[in-house]
Backbone as numpy.savetxt, mean C-alpha at the origin, in Angstrom:
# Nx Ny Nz CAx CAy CAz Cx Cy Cz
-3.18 11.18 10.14 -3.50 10.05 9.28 -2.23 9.24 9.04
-2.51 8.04 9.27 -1.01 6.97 9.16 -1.13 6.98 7.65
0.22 6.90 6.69 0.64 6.22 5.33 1.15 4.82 5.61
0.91 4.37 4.63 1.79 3.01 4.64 2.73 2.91 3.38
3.81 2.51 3.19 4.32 2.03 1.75 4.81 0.94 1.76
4.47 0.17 0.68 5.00 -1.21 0.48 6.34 -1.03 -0.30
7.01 -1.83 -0.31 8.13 -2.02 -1.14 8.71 -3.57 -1.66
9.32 -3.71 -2.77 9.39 -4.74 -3.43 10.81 -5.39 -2.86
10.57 -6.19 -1.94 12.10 -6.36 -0.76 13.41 -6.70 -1.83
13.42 -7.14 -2.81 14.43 -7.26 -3.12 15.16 -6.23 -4.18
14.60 -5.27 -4.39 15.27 -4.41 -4.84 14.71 -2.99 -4.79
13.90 -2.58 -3.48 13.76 -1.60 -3.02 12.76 -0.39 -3.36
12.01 -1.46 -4.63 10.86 -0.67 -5.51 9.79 -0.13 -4.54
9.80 1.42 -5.03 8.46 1.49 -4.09 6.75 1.22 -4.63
6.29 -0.17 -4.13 4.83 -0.60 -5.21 4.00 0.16 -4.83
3.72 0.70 -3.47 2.53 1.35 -3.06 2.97 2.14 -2.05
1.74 3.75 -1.94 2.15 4.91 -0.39 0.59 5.12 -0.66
-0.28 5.27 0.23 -1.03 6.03 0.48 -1.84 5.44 2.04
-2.61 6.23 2.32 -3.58 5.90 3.82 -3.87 4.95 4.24
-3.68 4.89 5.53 -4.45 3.35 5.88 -5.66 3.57 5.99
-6.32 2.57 5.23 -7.64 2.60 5.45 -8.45 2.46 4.20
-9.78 2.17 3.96 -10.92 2.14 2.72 -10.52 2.68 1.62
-9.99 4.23 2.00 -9.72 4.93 0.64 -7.75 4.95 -0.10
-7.43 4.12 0.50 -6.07 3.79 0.71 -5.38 2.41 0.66
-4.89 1.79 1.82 -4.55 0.50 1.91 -4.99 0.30 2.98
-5.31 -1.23 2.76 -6.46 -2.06 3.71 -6.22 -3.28 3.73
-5.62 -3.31 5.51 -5.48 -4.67 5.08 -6.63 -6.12 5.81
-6.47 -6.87 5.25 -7.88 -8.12 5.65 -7.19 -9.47 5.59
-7.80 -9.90 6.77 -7.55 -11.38 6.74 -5.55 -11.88 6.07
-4.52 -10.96 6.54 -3.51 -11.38 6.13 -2.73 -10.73 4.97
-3.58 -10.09 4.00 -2.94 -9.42 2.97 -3.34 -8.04 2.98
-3.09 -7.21 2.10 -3.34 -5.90 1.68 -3.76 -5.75 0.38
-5.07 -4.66 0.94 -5.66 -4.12 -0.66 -5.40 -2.88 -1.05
-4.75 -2.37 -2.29 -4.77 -1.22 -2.88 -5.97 -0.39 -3.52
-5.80 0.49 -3.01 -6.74 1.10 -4.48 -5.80 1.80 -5.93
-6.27 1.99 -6.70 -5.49 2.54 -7.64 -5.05 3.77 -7.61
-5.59 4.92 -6.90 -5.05 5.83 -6.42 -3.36 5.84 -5.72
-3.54 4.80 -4.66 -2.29 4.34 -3.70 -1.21 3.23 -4.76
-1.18 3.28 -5.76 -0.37 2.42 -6.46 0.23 3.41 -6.77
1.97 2.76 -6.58 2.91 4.07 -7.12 3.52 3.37 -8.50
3.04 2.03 -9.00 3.45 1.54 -10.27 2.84 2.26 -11.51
């Protein structure tokens, strides 16, 4: 199973880690959706 993590480029925050995919991060048409699970804020 792939992870993904986002990070906040300018100072290295990590915003989001979890799966790609439905129950995870998903991305559509250009952006990415979280679920609240995959939020590391």
């Amino acid at each position: 199973m792939t992870r993904i993590r986002i990070y906040h480029e300018p100072d290295g925050e990590l915003l989001a880690e979890g799966p790609l995919g439905f129950f995870g991060i998903t991305s559509f048409e250009g952006n990415y959706y979280i679920t609240t699970s995959a939020r590391a804020v």
